[in-house]
Each structure stands twice: as C-alpha cells, then as structure tokens.
C-alpha positions as a Markdown table, in Angstrom:
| # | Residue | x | y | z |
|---|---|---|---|---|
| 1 | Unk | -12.6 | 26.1 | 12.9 |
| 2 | Unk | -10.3 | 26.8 | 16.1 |
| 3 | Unk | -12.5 | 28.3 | 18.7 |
| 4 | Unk | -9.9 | 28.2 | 21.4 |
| 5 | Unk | -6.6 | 29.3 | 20.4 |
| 6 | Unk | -4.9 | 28.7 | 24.0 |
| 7 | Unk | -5.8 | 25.1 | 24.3 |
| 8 | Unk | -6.5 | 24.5 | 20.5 |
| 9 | Unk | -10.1 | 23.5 | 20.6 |
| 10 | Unk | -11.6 | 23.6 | 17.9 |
| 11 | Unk | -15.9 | 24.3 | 16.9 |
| 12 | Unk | -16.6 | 21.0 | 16.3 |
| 13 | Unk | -15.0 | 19.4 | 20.1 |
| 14 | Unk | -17.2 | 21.9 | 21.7 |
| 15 | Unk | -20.6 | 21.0 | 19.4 |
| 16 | Unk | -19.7 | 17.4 | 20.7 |
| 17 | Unk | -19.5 | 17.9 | 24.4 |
| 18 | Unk | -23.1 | 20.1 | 24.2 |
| 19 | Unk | -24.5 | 17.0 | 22.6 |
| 20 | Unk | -22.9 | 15.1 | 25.6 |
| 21 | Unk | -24.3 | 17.3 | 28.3 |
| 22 | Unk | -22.1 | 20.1 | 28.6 |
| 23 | Unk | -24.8 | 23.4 | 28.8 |
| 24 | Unk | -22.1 | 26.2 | 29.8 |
| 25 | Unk | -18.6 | 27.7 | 29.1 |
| 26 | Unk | -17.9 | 26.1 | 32.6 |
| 27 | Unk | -19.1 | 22.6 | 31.3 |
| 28 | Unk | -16.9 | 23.1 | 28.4 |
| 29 | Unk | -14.1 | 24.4 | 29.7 |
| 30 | Unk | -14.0 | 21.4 | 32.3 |
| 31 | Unk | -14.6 | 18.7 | 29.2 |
| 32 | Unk | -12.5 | 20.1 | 26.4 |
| 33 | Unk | -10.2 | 23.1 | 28.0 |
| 34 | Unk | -12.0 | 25.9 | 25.6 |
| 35 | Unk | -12.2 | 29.0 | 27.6 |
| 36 | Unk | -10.1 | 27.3 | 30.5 |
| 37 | Unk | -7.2 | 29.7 | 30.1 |
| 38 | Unk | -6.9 | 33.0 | 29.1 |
| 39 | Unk | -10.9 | 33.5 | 28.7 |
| 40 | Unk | -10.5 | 35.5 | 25.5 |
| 41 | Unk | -12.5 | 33.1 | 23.5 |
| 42 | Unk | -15.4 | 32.2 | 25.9 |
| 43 | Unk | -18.0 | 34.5 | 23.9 |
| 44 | Unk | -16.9 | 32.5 | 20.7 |
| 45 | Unk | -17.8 | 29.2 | 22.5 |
| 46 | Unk | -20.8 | 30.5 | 24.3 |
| 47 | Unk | -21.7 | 30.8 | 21.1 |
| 48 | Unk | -21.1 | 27.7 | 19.8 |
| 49 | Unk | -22.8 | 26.7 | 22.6 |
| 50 | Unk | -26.1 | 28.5 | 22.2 |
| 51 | Unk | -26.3 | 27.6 | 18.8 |
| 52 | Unk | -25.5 | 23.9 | 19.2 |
| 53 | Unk | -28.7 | 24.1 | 21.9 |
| 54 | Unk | -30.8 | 25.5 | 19.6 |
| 55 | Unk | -29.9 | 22.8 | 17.1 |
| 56 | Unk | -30.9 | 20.4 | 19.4 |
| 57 | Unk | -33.9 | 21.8 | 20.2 |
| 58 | Unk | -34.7 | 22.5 | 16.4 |
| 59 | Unk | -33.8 | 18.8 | 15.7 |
| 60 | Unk | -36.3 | 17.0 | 18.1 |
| 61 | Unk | -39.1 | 15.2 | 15.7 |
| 62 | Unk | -42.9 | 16.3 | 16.4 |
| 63 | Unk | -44.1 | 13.9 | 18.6 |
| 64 | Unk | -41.2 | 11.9 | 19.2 |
C-alpha cells in the first residue's frame, strides 16, 4: 500500500529500511523519501515503523 503519496513510497520500502536500521520518520525519510515532503503522511509511516519494531522484536527466537 502507498504510504507516501508525495514521493510514492510505498509500506513495504519503509518495512525494509527498519529492518536495515532506519528506527525514525527522520531515518526514513533520509533512506526512502516517506515523510520528506509535505509531512502529511509521517503518522502513517511512524506507524509502519512501530509496528515493523515490534515485529522484530516479536520475531527474535528464545534464546537465540
């Protein structure tokens, strides 16, 4: 889904740059160009972002 309707950046772009170290809408907005123009979508991908983080943290294996 189209996250960003400026620069056309889509859900999954963001997901990708979180898994590649981006933590913020700054981070993102550096990486991809989400929330780099207008601003109007940065709630959308701070979203994206929080729940991408809590994949990750959901992910990790016990123990490992």
């Amino acid at each position: 889904m189209i996250v960003c309707q400026c620069n056309v950046v889509r859900d999954d772009e963001i997901r990708t740059e979180v898994r590649l170290g981006a933590a913020t809408v700054l981070d993102v907005a550096i990486r991809c160009g989400a929330a780099a123009r207008c601003g109007g979508c940065r709630y959308a991908v701070a979203d994206v972002i929080a729940d991408e983080l809590e994949r990750a943290r959901t992910d990790v294996p016990v123990g490992g």
